[in-house]
KOLMARTOR-713473 format. One record per residue: x, y, z of N, C-alpha, C, CB in turn; residue in one letter. Coordinates in Angstrom, 2 decimals. Glycine has a CB too. Example, Ala and Ser with C-alpha at 12.3 -4.5 7.8 and 13.67 -1.06 7.14 Angstrom:
+---------+---------+---------+---------+----------+---------+---------+---------+---------+---------+----------+---------+-----+
!  n_east ! n_north !    n_up ! ca_east ! ca_north !   ca_up !  c_east ! c_north !    c_up ! cb_east ! cb_north !   cb_up ! res !
+---------+---------+---------+---------+----------+---------+---------+---------+---------+---------+----------+---------+-----+
!   13.19 !   -5.69 !    7.80 !   12.30 !    -4.50 !    7.80 !   13.20 !   -3.30 !    7.80 !   11.31 !    -4.47 !    9.05 !   A !
!   12.85 !   -2.25 !    7.08 !   13.67 !    -1.06 !    7.14 !   12.90 !    0.03 !    7.87 !   14.08 !    -0.60 !    5.72 !   S !
+---------+---------+---------+---------+----------+---------+---------+---------+---------+---------+----------+---------+-----+
//
This chain:
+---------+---------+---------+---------+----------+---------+---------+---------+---------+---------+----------+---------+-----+
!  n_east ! n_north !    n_up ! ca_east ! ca_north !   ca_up !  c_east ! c_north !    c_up ! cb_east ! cb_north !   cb_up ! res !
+---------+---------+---------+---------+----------+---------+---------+---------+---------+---------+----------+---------+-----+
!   -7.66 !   47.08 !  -66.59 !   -6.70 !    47.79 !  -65.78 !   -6.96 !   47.43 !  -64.32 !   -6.79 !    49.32 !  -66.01 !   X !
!   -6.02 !   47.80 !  -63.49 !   -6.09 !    47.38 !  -62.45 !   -4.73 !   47.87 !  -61.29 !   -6.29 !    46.01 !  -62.81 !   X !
!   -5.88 !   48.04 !  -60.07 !   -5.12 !    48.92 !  -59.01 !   -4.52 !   48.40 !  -58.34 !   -5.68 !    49.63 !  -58.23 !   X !
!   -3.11 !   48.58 !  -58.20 !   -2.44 !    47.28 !  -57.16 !   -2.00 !   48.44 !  -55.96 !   -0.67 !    46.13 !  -58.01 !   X !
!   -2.59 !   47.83 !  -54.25 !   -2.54 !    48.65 !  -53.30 !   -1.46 !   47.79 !  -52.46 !   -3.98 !    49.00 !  -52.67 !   X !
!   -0.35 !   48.46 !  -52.24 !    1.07 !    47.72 !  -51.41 !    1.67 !   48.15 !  -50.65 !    2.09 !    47.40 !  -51.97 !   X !
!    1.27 !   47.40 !  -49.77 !    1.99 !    48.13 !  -48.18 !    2.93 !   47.39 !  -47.97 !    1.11 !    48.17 !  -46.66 !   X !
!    4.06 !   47.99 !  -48.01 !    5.22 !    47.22 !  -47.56 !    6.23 !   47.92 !  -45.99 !    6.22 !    47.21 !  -49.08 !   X !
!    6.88 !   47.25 !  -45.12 !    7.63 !    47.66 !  -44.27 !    8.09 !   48.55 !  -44.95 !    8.41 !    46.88 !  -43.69 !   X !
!    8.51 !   49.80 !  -43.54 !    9.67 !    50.56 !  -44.00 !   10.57 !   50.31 !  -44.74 !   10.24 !    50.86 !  -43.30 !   X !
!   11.16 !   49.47 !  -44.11 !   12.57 !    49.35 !  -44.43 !   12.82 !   48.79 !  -45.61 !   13.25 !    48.65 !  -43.52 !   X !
!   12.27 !   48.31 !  -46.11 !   11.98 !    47.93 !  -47.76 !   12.07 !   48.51 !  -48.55 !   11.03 !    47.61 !  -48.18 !   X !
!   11.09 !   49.93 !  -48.24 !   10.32 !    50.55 !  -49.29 !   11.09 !   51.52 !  -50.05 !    9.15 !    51.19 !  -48.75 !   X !
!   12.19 !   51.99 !  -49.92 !   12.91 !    52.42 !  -50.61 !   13.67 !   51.43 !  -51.48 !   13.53 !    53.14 !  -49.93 !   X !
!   14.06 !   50.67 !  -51.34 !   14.58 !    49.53 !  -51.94 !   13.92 !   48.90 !  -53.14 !   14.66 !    48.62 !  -51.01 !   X !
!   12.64 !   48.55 !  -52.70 !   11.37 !    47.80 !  -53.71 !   10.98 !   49.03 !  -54.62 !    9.74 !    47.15 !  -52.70 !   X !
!   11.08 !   50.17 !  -53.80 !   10.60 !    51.67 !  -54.93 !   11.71 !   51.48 !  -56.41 !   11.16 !    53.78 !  -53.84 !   X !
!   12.72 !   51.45 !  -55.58 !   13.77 !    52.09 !  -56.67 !   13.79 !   50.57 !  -58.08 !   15.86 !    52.44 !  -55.59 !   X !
!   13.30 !   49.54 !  -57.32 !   13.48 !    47.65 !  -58.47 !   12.57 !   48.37 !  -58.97 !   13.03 !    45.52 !  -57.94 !   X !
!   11.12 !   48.49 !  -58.63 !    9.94 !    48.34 !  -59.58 !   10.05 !   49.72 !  -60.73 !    8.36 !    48.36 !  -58.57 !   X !
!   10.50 !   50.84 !  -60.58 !   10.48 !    51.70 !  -61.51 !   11.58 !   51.69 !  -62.39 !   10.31 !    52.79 !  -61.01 !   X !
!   12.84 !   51.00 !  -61.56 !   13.75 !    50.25 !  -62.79 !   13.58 !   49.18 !  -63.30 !   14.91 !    50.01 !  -62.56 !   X !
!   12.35 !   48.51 !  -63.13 !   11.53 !    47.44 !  -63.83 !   10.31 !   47.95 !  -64.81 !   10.89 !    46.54 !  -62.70 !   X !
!   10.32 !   49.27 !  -64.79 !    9.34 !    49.97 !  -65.59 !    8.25 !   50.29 !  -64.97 !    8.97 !    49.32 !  -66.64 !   X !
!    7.98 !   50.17 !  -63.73 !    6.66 !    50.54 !  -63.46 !    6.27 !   52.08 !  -62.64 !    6.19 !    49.35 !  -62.64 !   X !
!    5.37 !   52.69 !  -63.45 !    4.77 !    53.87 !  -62.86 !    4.33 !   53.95 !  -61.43 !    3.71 !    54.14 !  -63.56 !   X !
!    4.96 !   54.47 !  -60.07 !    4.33 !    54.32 !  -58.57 !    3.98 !   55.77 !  -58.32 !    5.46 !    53.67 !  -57.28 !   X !
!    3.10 !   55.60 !  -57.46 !    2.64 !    56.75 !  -56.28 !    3.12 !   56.33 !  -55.05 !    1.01 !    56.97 !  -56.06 !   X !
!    3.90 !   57.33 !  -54.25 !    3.86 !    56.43 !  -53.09 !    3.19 !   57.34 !  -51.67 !    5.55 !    55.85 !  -52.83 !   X !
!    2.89 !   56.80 !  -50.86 !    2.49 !    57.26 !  -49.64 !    3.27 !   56.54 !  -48.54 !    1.04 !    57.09 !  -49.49 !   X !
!    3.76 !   57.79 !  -48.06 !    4.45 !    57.21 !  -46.59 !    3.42 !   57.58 !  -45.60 !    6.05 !    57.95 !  -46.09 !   X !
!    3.45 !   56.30 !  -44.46 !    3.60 !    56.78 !  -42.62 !    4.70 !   56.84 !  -42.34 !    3.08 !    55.87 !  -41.42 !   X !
!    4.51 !   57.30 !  -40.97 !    5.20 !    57.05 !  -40.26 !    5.70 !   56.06 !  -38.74 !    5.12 !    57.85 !  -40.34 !   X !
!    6.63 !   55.74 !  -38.48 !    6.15 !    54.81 !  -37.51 !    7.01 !   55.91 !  -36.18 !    6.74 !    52.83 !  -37.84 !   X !
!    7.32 !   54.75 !  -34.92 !    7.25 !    55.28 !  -33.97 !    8.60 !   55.85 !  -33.75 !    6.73 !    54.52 !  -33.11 !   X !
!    9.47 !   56.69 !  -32.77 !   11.08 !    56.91 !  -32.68 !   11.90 !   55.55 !  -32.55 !   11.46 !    57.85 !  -31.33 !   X !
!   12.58 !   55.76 !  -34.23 !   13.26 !    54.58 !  -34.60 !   13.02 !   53.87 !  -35.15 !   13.54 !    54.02 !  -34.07 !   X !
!   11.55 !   53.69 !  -35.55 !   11.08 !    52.34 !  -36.07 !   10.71 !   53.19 !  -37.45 !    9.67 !    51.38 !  -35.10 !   X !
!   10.43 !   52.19 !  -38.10 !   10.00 !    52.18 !  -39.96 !    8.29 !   52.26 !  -39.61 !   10.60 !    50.18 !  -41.18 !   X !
!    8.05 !   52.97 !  -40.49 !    6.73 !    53.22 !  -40.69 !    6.87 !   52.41 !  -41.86 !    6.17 !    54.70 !  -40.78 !   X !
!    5.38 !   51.88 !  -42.76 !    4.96 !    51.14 !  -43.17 !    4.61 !   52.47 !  -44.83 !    3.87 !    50.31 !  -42.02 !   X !
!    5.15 !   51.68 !  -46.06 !    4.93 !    52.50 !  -47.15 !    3.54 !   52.41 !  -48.48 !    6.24 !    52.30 !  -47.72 !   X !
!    3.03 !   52.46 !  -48.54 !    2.10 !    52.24 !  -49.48 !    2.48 !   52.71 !  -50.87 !    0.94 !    52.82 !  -49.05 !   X !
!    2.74 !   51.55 !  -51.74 !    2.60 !    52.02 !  -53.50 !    1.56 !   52.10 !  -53.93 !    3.12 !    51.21 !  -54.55 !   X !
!    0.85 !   52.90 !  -54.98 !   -0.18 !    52.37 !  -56.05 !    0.23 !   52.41 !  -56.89 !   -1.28 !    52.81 !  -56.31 !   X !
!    0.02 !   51.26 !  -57.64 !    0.40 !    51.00 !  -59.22 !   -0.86 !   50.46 !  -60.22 !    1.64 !    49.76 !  -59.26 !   X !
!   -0.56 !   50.98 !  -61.09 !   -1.77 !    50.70 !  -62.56 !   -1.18 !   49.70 !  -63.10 !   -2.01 !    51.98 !  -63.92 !   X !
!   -1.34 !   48.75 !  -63.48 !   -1.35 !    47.54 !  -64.24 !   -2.02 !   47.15 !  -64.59 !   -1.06 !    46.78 !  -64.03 !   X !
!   -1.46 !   46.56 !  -66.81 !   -3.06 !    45.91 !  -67.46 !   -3.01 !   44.44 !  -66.34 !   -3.01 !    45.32 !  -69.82 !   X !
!   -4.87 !   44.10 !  -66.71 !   -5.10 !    43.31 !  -65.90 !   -4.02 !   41.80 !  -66.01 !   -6.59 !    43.19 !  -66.08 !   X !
!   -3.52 !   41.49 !  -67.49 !   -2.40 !    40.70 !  -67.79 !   -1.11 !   40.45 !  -67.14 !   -2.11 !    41.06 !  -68.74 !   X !
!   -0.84 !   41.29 !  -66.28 !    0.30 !    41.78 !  -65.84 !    0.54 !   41.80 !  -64.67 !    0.50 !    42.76 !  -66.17 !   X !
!   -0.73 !   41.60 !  -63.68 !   -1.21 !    41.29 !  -62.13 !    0.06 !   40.24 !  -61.91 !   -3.06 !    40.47 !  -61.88 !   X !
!   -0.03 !   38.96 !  -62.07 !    0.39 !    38.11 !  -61.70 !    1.87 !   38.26 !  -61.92 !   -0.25 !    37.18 !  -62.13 !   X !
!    2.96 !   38.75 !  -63.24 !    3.33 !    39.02 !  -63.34 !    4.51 !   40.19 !  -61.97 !    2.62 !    38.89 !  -64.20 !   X !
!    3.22 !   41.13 !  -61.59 !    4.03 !    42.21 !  -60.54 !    3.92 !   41.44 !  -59.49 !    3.42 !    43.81 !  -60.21 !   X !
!    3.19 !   40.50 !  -59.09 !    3.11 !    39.88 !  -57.59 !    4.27 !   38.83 !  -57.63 !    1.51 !    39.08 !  -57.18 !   X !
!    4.48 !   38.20 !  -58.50 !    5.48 !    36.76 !  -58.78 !    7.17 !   38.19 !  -58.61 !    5.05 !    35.55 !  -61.28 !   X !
!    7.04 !   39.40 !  -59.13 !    8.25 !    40.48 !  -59.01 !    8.72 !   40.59 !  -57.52 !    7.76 !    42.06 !  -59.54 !   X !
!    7.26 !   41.31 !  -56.92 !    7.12 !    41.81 !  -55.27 !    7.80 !   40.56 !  -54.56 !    5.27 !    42.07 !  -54.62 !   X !
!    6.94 !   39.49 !  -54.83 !    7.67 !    38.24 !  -53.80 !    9.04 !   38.23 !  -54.22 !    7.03 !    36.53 !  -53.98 !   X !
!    9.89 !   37.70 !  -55.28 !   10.93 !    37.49 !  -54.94 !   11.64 !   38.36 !  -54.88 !   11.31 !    36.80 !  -55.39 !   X !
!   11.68 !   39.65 !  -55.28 !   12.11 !    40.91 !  -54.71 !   12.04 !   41.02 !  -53.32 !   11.41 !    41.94 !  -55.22 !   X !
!   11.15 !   40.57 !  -52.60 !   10.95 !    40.75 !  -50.85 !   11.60 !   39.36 !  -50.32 !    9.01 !    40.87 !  -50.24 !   X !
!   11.57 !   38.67 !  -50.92 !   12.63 !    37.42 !  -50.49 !   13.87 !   37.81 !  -50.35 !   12.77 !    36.27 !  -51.45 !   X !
!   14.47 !   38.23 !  -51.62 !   15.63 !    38.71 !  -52.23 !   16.40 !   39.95 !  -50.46 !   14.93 !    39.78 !  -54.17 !   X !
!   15.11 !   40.42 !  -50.13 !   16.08 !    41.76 !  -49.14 !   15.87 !   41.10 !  -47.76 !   15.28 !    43.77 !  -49.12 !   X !
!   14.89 !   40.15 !  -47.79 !   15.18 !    39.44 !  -45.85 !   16.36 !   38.69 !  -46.18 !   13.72 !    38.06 !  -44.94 !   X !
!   16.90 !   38.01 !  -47.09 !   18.33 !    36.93 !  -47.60 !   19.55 !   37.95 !  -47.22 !   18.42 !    36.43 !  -49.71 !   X !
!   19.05 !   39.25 !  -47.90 !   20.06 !    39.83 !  -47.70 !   20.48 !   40.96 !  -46.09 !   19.99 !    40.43 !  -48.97 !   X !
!   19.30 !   40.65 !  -45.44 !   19.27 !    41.30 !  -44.25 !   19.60 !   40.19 !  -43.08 !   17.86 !    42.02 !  -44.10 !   X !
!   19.92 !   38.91 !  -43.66 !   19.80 !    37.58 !  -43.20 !   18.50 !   37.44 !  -41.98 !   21.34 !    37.16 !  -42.60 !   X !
!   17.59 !   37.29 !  -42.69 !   16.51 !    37.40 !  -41.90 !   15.17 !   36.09 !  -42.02 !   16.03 !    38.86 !  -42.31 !   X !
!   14.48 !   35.57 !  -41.75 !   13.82 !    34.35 !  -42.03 !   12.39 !   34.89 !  -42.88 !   13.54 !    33.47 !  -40.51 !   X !
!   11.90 !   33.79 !  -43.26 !   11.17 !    34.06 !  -44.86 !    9.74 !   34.78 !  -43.82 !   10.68 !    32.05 !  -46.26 !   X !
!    9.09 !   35.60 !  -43.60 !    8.16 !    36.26 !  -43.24 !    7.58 !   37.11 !  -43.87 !    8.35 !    36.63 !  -42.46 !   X !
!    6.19 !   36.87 !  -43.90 !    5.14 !    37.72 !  -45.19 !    4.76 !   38.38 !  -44.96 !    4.13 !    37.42 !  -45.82 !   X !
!    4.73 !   38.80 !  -43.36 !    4.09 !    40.03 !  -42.73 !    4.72 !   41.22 !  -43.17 !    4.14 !    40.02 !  -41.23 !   X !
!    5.88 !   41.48 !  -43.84 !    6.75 !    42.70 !  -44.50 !    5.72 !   43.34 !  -45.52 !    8.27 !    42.14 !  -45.38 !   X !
!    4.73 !   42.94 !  -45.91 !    4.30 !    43.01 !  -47.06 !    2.98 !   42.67 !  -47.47 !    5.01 !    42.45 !  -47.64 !   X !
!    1.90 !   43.58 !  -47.75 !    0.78 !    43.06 !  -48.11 !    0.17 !   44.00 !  -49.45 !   -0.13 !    42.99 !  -46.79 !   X !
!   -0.40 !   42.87 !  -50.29 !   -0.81 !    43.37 !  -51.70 !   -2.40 !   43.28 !  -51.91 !   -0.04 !    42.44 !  -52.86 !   X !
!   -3.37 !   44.13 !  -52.41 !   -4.38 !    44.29 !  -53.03 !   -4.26 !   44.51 !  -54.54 !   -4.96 !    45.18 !  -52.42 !   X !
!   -5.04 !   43.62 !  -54.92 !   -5.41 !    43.90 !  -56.41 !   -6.90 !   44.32 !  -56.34 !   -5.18 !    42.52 !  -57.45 !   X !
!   -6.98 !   45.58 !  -57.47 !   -8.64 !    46.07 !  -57.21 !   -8.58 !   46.35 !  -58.77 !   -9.12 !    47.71 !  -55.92 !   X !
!   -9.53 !   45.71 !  -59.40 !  -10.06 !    45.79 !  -60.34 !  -10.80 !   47.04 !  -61.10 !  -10.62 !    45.00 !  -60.12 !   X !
!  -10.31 !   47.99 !  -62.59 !  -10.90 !    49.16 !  -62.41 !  -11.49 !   49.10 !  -63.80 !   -9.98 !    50.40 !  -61.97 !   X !
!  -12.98 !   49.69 !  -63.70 !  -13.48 !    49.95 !  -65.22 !  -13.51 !   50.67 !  -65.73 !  -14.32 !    49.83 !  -65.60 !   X !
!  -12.55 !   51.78 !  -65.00 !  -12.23 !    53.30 !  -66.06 !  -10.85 !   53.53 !  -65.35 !  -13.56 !    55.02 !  -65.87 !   X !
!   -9.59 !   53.79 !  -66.19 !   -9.00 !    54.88 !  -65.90 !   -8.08 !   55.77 !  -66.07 !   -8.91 !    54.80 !  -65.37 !   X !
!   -7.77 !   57.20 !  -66.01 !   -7.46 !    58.21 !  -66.99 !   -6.68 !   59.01 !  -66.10 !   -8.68 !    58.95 !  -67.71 !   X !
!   -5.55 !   59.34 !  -66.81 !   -4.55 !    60.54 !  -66.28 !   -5.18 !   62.03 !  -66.27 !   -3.20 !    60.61 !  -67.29 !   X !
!   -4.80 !   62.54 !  -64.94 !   -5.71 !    64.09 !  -65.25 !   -4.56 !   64.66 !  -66.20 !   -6.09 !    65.38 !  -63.58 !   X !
!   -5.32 !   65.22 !  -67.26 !   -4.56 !    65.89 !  -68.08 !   -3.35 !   65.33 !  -68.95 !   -4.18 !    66.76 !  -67.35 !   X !
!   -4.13 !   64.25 !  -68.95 !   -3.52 !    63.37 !  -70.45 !   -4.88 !   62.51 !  -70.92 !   -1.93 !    61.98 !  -70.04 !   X !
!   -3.87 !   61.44 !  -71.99 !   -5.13 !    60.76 !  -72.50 !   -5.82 !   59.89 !  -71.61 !   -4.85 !    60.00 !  -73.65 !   X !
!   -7.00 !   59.00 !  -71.75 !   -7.33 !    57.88 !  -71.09 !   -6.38 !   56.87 !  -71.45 !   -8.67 !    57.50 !  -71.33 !   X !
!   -6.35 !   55.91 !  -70.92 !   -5.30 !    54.73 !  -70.30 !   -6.34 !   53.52 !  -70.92 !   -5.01 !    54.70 !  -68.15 !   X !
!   -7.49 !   53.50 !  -70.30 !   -8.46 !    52.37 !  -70.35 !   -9.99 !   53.39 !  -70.75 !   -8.49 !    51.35 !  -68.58 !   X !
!  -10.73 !   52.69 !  -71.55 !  -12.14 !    53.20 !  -71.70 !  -13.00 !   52.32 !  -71.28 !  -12.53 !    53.55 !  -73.00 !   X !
!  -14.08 !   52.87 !  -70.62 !  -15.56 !    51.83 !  -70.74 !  -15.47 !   51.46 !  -71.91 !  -17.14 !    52.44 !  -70.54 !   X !
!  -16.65 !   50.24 !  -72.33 !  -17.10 !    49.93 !  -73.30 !  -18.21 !   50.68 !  -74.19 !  -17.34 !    48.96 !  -72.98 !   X !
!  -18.63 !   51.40 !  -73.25 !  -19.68 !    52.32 !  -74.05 !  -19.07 !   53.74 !  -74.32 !  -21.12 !    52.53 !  -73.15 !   X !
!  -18.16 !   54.40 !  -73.75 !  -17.04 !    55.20 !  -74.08 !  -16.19 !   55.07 !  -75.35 !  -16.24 !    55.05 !  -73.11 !   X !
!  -16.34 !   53.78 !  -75.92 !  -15.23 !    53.36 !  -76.90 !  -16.17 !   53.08 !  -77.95 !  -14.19 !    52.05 !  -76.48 !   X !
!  -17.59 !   52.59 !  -77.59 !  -18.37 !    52.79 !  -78.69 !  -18.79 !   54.02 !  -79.46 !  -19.29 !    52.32 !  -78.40 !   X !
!  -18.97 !   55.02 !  -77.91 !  -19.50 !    56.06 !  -78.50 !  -18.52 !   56.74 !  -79.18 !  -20.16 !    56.84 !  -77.66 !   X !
!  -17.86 !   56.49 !  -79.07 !  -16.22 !    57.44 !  -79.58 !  -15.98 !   56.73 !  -81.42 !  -14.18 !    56.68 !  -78.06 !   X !
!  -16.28 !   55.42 !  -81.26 !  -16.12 !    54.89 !  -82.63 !  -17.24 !   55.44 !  -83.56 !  -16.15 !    53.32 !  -82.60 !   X !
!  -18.44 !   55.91 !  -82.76 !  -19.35 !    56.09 !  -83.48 !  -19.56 !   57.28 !  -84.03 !  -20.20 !    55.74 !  -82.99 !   X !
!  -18.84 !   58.51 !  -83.31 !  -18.15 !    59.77 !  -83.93 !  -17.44 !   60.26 !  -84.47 !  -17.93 !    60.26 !  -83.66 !   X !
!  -16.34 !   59.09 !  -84.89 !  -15.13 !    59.06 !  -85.92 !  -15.40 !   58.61 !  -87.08 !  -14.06 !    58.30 !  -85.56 !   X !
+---------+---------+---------+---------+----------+---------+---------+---------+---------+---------+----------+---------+-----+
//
C-alpha cells in the first residue's frame, strides 16, 4: 500500500477532485488558503496498492495537461507536485484492515 501526497494549484483542485473519484479513487482533501484572489494550493491523500502508483501518476499528468490546454495555458509542472510514501500497515478506523504486516497475517493464520 501506499500514500500518495498531492499538492495541486487551486485552481485545479476541484476539477482533478471530482476526475479521480469518478475514476474510483478514495481522497482526503486538505485545503489552504492563498492570498485575496489568489488560489491557495490543495492537498489530496490517496491509498493506493503499491501496483497502481504508476498507474495514478501517468492519470494526474494527463489530467493536469488536459486543464492548462483547456485554460490555454503552456505545459508547466509547477501546478502540481506528487509524493509517493510507502506504507507497512494500513487500516480504516473502524473498519477492516486494508493491508497487514507480515507477522499480523501470520499470527492471524495461526489462530484460524
Amino acid at each position: 500500500m501506499t500514500l500518495i501526497w498531492l499538492t495541486v494549484n487551486g485552481e485545479y483542485a476541484q476539477q482533478l477532485n471530482s476526475d479521480l473519484i469518478t475514476a474510483g479513487y478514495s481522497i482526503t482533501e486538505i485545503a489552504s488558503t492563498g492570498d485575496f484572489l489568489h488560489y491557495g494550493s490543495t492537498i489530496f491523500l490517496l491509498c493506493v496498492e503499491t501496483e497502481k502508483v504508476k498507474e495514478l501518476i501517468a492519470y494526474v499528468k494527463t489530467k493536469m495537461q488536459a486543464y492548462r490546454h483547456m485554460a490555454n495555458e503552456e505545459g508547466s509542472q509547477s501546478d502540481f507536485t506528487l509524493y509517493s510514501i510507502p506504507l507497512n500497515k494500513f487500516k480504516k478506523i473502524n473498519g477492516q484492515p486494508f493491508s497487514q504486516t507480515k507477522t499480523e497475517n501470520q499470527a492471524s493464520q495461526k489462530t484460524t
